[in-house]
ROROMI-398945 format. One record per residue: residue in one letter; x, y, z of N, C-alpha, C in turn. Coordinates in steps of 0.05 Angstrom, whole numbers, plus 5000, padded with zeros to 4 digits. Atoms other than C-alpha are relative to their C-alpha. Example, Ala and Ser with C-alpha at 12.3 -4.5 7.8 and 13.67 -1.06 7.14 Angstrom:
BEGIN
a501849765000524649105156501850245000;s498449764999527349795143498550225014;
//
This chain:
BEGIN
x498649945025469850965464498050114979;x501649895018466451435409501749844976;x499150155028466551095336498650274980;x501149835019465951575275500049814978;x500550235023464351195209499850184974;x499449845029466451375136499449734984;x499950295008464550825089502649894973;x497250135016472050655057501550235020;x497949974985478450835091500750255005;x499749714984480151455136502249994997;x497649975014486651735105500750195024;x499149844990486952355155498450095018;x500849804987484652725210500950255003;x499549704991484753495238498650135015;x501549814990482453825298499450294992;x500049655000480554575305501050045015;x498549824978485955015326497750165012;x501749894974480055395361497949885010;x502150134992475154925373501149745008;x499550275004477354295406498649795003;x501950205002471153905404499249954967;x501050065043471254045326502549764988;x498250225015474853395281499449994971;x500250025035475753415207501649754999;x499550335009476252605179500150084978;x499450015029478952585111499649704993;x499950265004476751905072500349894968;x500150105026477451475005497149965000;x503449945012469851555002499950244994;x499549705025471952184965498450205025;x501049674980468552675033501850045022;x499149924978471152985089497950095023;x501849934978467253005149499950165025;x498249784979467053545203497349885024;x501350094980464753285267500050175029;x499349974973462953565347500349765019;x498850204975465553075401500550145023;x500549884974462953345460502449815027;x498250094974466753305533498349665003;x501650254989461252745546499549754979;x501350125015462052365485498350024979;x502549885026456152565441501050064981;x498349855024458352655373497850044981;x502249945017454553015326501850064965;x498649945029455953215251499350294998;x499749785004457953845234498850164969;x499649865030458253915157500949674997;x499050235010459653305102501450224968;x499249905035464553625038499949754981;x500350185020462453184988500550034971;x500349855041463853554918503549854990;x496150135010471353154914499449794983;x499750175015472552744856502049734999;x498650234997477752264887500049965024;x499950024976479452034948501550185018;x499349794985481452525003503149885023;x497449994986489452485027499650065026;x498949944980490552925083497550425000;x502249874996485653565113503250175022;x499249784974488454245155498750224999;x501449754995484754775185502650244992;x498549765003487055505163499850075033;x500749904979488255925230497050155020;x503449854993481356165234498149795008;x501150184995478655535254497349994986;x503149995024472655655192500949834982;x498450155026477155385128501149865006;x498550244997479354775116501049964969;x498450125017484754615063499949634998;x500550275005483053865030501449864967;x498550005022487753504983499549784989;x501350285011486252894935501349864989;x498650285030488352304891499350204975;x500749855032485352844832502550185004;x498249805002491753244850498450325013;x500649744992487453804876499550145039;x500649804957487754304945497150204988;x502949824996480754534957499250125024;x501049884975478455085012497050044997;x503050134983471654905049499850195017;x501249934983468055305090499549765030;x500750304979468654715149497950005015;x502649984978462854905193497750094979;x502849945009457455115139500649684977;x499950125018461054605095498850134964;x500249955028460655055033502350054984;x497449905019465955114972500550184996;x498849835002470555604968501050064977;x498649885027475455534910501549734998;x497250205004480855084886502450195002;x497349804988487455384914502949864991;x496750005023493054994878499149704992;x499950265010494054324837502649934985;x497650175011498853804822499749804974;x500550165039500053414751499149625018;x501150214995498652774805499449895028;x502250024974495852524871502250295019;x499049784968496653084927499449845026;x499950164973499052734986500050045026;x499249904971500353225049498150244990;x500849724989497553905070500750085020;x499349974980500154255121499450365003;x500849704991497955045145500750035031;x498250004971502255415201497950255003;x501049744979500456035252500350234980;x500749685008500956575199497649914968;x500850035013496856275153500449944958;x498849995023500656015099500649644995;x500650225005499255315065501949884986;x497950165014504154785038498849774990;x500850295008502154164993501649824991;x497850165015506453654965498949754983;x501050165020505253104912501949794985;x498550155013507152524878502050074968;x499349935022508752954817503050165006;x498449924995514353204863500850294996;x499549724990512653864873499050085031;x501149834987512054344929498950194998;x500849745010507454864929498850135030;x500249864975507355474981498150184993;x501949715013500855944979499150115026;x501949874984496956415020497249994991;x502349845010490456455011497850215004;x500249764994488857065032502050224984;x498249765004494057394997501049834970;x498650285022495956954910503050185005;x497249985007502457344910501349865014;x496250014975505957084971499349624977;x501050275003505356344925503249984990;x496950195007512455884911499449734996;x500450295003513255194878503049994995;x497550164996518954774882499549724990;x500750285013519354104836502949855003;x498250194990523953514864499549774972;x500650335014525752834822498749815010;x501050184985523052424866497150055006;x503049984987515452354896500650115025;x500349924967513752794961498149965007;x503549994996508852625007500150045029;x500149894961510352865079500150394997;x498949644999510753585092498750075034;x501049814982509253975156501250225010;x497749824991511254635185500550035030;x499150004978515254805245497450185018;x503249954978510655005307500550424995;x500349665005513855815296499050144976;x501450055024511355715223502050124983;x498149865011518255935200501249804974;x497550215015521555245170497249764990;x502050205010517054735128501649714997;x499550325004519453975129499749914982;x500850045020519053575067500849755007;x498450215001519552845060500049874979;x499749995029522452604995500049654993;x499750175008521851864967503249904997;x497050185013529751844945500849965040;x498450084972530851745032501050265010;x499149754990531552525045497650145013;x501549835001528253085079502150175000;x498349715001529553775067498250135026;x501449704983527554455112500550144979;x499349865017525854975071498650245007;x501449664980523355745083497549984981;x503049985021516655975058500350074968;x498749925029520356174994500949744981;x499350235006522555474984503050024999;x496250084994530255524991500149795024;x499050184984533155025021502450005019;x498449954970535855095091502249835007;x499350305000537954375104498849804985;x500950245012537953715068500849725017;x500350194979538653115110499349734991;x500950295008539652395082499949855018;x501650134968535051965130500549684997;x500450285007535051315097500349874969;x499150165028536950865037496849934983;x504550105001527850785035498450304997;x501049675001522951295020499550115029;x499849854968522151775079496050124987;x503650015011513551805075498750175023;x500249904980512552225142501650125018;x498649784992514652825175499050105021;x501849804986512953175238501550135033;x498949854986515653685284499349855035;x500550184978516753435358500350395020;x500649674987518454245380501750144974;x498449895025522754815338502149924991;x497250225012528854385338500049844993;x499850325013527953735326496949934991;x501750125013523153335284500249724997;x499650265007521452595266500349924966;x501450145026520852235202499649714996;x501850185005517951685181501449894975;x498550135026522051195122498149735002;x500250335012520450525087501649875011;x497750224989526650195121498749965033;x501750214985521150085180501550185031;x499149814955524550665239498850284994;x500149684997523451355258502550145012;x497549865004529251825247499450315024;x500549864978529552355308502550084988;x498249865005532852925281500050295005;x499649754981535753695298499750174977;x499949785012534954365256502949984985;x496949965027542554265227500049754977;x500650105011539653665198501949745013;x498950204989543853165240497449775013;x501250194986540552465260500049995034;x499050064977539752385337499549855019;x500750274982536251785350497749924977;x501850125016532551215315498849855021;x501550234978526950725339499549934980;x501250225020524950095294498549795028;x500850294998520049605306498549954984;x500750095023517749215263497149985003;x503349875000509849285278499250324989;x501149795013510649935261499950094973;x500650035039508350215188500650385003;x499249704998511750965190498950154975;x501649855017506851225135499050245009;x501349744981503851685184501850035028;x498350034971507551995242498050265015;x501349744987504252535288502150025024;x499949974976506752905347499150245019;x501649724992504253305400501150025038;x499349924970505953545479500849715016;x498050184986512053055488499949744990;x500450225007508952465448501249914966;x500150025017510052185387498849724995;x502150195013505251755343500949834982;x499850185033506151265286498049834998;x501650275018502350795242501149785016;x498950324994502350065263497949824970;x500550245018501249435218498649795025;x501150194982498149175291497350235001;x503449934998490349385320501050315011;x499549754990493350035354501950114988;x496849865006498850585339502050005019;x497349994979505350605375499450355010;x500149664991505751175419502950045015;x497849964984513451435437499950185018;x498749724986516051835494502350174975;x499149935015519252365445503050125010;x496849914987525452565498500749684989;x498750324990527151795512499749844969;x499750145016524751565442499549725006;x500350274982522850905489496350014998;x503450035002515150595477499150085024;x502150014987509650905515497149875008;x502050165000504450505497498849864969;x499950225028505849965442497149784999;x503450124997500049595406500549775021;x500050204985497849015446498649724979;x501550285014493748505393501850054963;x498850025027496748315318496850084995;x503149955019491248425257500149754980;x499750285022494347765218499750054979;x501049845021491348235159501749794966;x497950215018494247755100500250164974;x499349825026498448095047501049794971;x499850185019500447505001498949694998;x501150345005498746774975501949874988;x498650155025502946294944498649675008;x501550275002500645544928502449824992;x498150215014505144914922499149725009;x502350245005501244304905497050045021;x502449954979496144244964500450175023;x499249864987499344645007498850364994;x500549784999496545415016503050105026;x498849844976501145945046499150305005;x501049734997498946625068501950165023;x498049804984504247175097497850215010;x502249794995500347725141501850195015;x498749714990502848375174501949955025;x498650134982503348045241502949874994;x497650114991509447785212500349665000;x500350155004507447125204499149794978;x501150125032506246585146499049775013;x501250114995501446085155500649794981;x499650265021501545375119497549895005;x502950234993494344975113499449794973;x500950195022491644475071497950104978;x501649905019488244685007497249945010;x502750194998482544145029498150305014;x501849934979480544555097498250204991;x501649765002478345215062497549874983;x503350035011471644905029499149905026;x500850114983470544625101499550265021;x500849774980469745325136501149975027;x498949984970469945285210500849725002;x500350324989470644525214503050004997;x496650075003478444545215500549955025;x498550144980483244115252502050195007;x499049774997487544665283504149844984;x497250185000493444095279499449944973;x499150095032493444055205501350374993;x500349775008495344825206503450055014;x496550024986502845035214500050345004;x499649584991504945875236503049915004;x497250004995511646005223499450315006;x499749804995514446635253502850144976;x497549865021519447155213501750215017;x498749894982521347445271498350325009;x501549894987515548035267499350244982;x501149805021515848475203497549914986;x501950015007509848485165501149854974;x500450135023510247925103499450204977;x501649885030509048285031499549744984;x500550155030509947754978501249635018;x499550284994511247004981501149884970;x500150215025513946484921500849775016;x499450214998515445854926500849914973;x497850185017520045294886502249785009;x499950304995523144684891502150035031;x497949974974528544954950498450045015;x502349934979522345174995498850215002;x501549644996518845865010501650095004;x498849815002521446504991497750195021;x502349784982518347095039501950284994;x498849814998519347825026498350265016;x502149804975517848325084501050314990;x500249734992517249075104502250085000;x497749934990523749095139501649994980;x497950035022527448965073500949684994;x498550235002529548245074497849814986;x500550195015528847635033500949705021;x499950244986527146975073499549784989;x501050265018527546245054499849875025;x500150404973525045635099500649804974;x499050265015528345095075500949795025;x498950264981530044365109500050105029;x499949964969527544655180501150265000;x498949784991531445295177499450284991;x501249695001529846105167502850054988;x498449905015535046385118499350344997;x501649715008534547125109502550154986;x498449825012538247635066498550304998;x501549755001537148455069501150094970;x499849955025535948805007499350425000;x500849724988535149555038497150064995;x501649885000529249665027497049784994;x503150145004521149325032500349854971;x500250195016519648694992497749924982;x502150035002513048794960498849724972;x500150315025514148194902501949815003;x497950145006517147624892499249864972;x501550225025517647174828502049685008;x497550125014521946474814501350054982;x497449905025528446654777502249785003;x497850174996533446174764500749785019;x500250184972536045764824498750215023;x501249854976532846304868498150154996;x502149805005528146914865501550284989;x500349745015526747544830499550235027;x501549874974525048084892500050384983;x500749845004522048694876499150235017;x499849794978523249364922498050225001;x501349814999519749954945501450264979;x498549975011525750264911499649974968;x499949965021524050074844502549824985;x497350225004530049584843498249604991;x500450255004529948794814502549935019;x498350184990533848374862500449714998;x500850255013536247754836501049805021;x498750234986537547254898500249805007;x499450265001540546624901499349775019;x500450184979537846054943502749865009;x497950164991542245474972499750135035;x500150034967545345475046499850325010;x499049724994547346205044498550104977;x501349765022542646785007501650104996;x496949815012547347174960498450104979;x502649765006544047764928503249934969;x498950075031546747584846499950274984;x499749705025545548214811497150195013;x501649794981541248884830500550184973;x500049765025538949334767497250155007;x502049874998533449894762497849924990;x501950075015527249504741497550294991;x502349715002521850144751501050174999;x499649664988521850904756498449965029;x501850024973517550674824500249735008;x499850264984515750094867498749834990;x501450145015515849464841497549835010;x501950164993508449224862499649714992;x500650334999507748474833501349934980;x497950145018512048004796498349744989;x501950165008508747484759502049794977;x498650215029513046804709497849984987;x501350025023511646804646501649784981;x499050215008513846334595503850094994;x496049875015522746274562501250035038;x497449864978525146444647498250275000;x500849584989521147274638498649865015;x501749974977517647524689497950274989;x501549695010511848064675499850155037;x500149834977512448594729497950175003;x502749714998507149214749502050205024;x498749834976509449824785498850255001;x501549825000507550464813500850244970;x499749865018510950774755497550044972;x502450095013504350554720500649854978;x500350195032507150104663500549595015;x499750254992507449364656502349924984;x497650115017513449014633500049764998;x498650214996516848424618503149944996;x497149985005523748144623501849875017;x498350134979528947724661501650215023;x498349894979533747994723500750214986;x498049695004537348514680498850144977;x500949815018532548814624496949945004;x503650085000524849004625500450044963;x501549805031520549154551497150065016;x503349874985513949594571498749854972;x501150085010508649204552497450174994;x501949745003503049724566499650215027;x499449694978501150344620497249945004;x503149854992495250484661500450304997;x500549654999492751194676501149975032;x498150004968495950984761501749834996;x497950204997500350604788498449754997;x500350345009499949754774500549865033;x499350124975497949434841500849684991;x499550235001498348724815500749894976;x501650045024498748334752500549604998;x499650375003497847534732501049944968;x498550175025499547094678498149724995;x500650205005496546414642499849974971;x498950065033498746184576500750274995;x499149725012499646714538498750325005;x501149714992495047244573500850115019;x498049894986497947714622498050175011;x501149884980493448174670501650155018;x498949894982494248704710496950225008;x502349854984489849114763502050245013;x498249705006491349844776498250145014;x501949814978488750374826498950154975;x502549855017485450694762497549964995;x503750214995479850224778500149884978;x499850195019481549834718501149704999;x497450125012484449194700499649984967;x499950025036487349114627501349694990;x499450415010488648324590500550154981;x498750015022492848294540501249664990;x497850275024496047664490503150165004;x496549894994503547714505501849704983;x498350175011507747364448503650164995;x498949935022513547424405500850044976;x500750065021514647674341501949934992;x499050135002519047454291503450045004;x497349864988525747854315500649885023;x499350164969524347524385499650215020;x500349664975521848224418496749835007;x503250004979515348194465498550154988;x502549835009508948404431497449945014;x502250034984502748514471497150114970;x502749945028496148474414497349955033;x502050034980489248464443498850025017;x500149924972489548874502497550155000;x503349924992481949024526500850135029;x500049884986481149504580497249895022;x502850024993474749194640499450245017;x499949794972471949614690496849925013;x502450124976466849514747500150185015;x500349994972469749724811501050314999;x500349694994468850424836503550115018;x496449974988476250384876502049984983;x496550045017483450244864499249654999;x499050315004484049474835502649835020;x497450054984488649134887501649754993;x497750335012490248424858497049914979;x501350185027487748004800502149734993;x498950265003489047334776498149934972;x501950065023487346874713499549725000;x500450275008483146174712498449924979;x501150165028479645734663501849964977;x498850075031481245634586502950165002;x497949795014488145894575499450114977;x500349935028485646004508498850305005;x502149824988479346454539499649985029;x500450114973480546554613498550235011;x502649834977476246884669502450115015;x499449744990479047494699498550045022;x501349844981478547684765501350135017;x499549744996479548344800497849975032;x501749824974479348534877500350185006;x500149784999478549174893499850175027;x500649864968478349754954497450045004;x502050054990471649684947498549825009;x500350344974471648974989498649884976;x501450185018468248694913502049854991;x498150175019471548074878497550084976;x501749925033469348164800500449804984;x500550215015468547684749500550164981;x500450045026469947744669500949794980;x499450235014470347254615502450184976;x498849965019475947374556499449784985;x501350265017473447014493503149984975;x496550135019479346674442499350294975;x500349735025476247334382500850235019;x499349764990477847814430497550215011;x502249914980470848054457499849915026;x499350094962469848094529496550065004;x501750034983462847934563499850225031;x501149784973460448534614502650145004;x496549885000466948914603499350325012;x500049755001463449564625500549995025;x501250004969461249264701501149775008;x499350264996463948524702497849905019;x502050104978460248074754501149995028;x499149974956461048164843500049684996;x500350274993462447414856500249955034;x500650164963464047534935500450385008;x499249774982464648154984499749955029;x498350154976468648195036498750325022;x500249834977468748695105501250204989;x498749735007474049155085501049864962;x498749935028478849215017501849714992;x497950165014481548634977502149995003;x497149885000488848584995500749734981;x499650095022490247964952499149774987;x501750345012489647244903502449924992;x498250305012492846724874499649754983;x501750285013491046134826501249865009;x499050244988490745494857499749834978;x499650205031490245084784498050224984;x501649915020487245064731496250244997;x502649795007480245354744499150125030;x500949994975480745454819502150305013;x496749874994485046134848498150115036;x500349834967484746414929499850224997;x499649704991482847094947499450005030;x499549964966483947405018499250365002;x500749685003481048055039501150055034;x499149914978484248505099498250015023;x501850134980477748295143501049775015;x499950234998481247635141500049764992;x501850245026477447205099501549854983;x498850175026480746735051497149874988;x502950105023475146504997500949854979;x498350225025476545944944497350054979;x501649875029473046194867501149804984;x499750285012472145614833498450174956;x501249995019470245694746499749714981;x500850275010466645124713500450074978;x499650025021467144904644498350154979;x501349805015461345284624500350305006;x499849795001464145874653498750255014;x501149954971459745994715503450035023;x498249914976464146394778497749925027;x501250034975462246134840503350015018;x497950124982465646084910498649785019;x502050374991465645384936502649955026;x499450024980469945565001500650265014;x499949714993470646085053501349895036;x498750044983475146085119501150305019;x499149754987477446635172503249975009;x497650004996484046725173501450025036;x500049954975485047075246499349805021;x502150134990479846495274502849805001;x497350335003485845895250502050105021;x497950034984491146175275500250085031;x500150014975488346325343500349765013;x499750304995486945685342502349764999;x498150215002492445325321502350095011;x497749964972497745755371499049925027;x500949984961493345705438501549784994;x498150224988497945275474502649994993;x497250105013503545245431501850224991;x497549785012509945585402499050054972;x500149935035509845935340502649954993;x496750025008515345645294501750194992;x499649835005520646125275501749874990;
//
């Protein structure tokens, strides 16, 4: 097996239509790399484009197998010389991240963007150029193999076909979830790729004509090519379909356990991971490292979607997955309710939870014997990333829409905005946090004034980490608490907030741990103690003393437990 190495996450590949030992790797280490991969293995480097100011989406050779079209988080399409690796030009831009690229057989380029445009160019030729701006976010696109019909795939659960002019041929509602991947299987039919966790197998009149779900798979990316089709997995491999039969050809074989949430209730730790599973351990074992009793460690099953969020409350664990649904263990039993669409928050609300969609929806649902979904209003313009109680019953939310709010089941107030979307945000007394792929987090004081409206005073901006911020949490003084921020650059960060409103190292904060790969999340376990978990594995316990020293005073492998504590046995479900 040849290994190529980018140092942060490979968003895209692209062979050479005439070279097939040539590979263009697109990565969030802002380059694109053009590699040979000889018949025998040997891989050499071709060229490195390094002049990108964000991280690199998605990469396609023009027909000439020389240029390469490269699109970014800066919103911009740039053409490369791919084999001398020299700059060419900037050839179109979007008002916000450019997500797809796609170039057919006559030489004619398509991009699409969260700003919800399309844009059609030549570049060989600015006249033949067309844009097309949707409500929604696009971020699939490819064209048909005769290079006649371009694919689009739209956030509201649609794709269109559209001509190089941008009229629209067919429209085609795929799914009640965003549709995030698109890709031609021959000139008739195509796949796509939704949030509701299948792949939609559909015909040129825009009719559906076959679905596949499983719940390992993560339909962000779809490929296909001579009879196959590809997808993302949330396991160690991709799914690979037969594309007649739509029937697995060669499904992953190992989970990644990869842990996407935390929740804490008294000594109890829980951690939900991709695999589909939530874990239960004893607060104690994580300062004890490897020395764990496997039998103090519980694995419940969810039946196999990937976990997002977790809460807990006095009825038992709430779980909100991929596939859309809202799960409670309670008294021995697995409760579940669907909510259409991925679960990426939860909060406590009332007798039940708050759930927060990919959708951009608040779902308000009720515990007891039977889940009963209570009310359903538009919390975001985007997906709501993290839900967080605050004091009165609110909840402070974060979403990709980039603001932060607060507000019970049926009204937000924006509290403040990043410059991206809001991957996380916390809460403790009256300060409120939030971490944001703008590589920021921002603290704010969240009272009210004397009307009874939400006023946020005091809001300091930190910054450190060279990535997107993925979770944050707040311990110590409620008065003056310690801030901390993990990030896609595998750093946890440290800052102090003082009760005047100055912040200590607010330009760089302090590294307190680094992990293998990218921060996926935390949690405060009390007063001065909160969990972080990085997608290596790792769970780490970040302890702050009274004087205000960050240390970590435990560290544990997530993957390692629960090998250990299934050999032999059932996983509960």
């Amino acid at each position: 097996m040849t290994r190529l190495h980018h140092r942060r996450l490979v968003n895209a590949s692209a062979w050479n239509p005439r070279d097939p030992e040539v590979l263009a790797t697109a990565s969030a280490d802002k380059t694109v790399a053009v590699w040979r991969i000889g018949a025998d293995g040997a891989v050499g480097t071709i060229s490195t484009l390094a002049r990108h100011t964000d991280d690199i989406n998605s990469v396609a050779w023009l027909p000439d197998g020389e240029r390469l079209i490269c699109v970014s988080e800066d919103g911009r399409a740039t053409m490369w010389d791919g084999l001398t690796g020299r700059f060419l030009a900037s050839v179109a831009s979007h008002a916000a991240h450019c997500m797809m690229v796609s170039a057919n057989s006559k030489g004619q380029v398509a991009t699409v963007g969260e700003d919800g445009m399309v844009a059609v160019f030549s570049p060989d030729d600015d006249t033949r150029r067309a844009t097309k701006l949707y409500e929604s976010s696009v971020e699939g696109c490819e064209w048909s193999p005769d290079g006649d019909t371009l694919a689009v795939a739209r956030d509201d659960g649609h794709v269109d076909l559209l001509t190089a002019a941008l009229d629209v041929v067919v429209s085609a509602e795929v799914s009640s979830s965003a549709v995030r991947s698109v890709a031609w299987i021959d000139d008739e039919t195509f796949v796509a790729g939704a949030y509701d966790g299948a792949l939609h197998f559909i015909d040129r009149s825009g009719a559906v004509i076959g679905r596949h779900s499983d719940e390992r798979a993560w339909p962000r990316s779809v490929g296909a090519a001579r009879g196959v089709v590809a997808v993302g997995s949330f396991w160690s491999t991709p799914h690979l379909l037969d594309a007649r039969t739509r029937e697995p050809a060669h499904p992953p074989a190992e989970p990644t356990h990869g842990p996407n949430a935390i929740a804490v209730h008294g000594q109890d730790v829980f951690v939900g991971c991709d695999s589909g599973l939530v874990v239960r351990l004893p607060l104690a074992v994580i300062g004890r490292g490897h020395d764990v009793d496997p039998g103090s460690v519980e694995v419940f099953s969810t039946g196999g979607s990937p976990v997002l969020s977790l809460a807990y409350r006095d009825t038992g664990l709430f779980a909100g997955t991929y596939s859309g649904e809202v799960l409670h263990f309670a008294d021995g039993d697995l409760r579940r309710i669907g909510v259409r669409a991925p679960v990426p928050s939860l909060a406590a609300s009332g007798s039940g939870v708050l759930a927060g969609t990919y959708n951009g929806e608040l779902v308000h649902v009720g515990g007891g014997p039977h889940l009963v979904e209570l009310s359903r209003v538009e919390g975001h313009g985007g997906s709501v990333k993290s839900l967080a109680t605050f004091a009165d019953g609110d909840i402070i939310s974060g979403a990709t829409d980039r603001t932060v709010a607060i507000g019970d089941h049926e009204r937000r107030e924006p509290l403040w905005e990043h410059g991206n979307l809001v991957n996380s945000v916390a809460t403790l007394g009256q300060w409120v946090a939030s971490a944001s792929r703008d590589h920021t987090v921002k603290v704010g004081r969240v009272t009210r004034d004397p009307r009874g409206q939400w006023v946020a005073s005091d809001i300091r901006t930190f910054l450190g980490p060279d990535e997107s911020v993925k979770a944050v949490a707040l311990i110590g003084d409620p008065a003056a608490p310690v801030v901390l921020g993990g990030s896609y650059d595998f750093k946890v960060y440290a800052w102090h907030v003082t009760a005047h409103g100055a912040a200590e190292d607010r330009l760089s904060g302090r590294v307190v741990f680094d992990f293998d790969q990218a921060v996926s999340c935390m949690a405060r376990v009390d007063e001065r103690r909160a969990l972080v978990a990085g997608w290596d594995g790792r769970l780490v316990l970040v302890e702050t003393s009274p004087d205000g020293r960050v240390a970590v005073v435990g560290e544990l492998s997530l993957p390692e437990l629960i090998v250990a504590s299934t050999r032999g046995a059932a996983v509960r479900s």
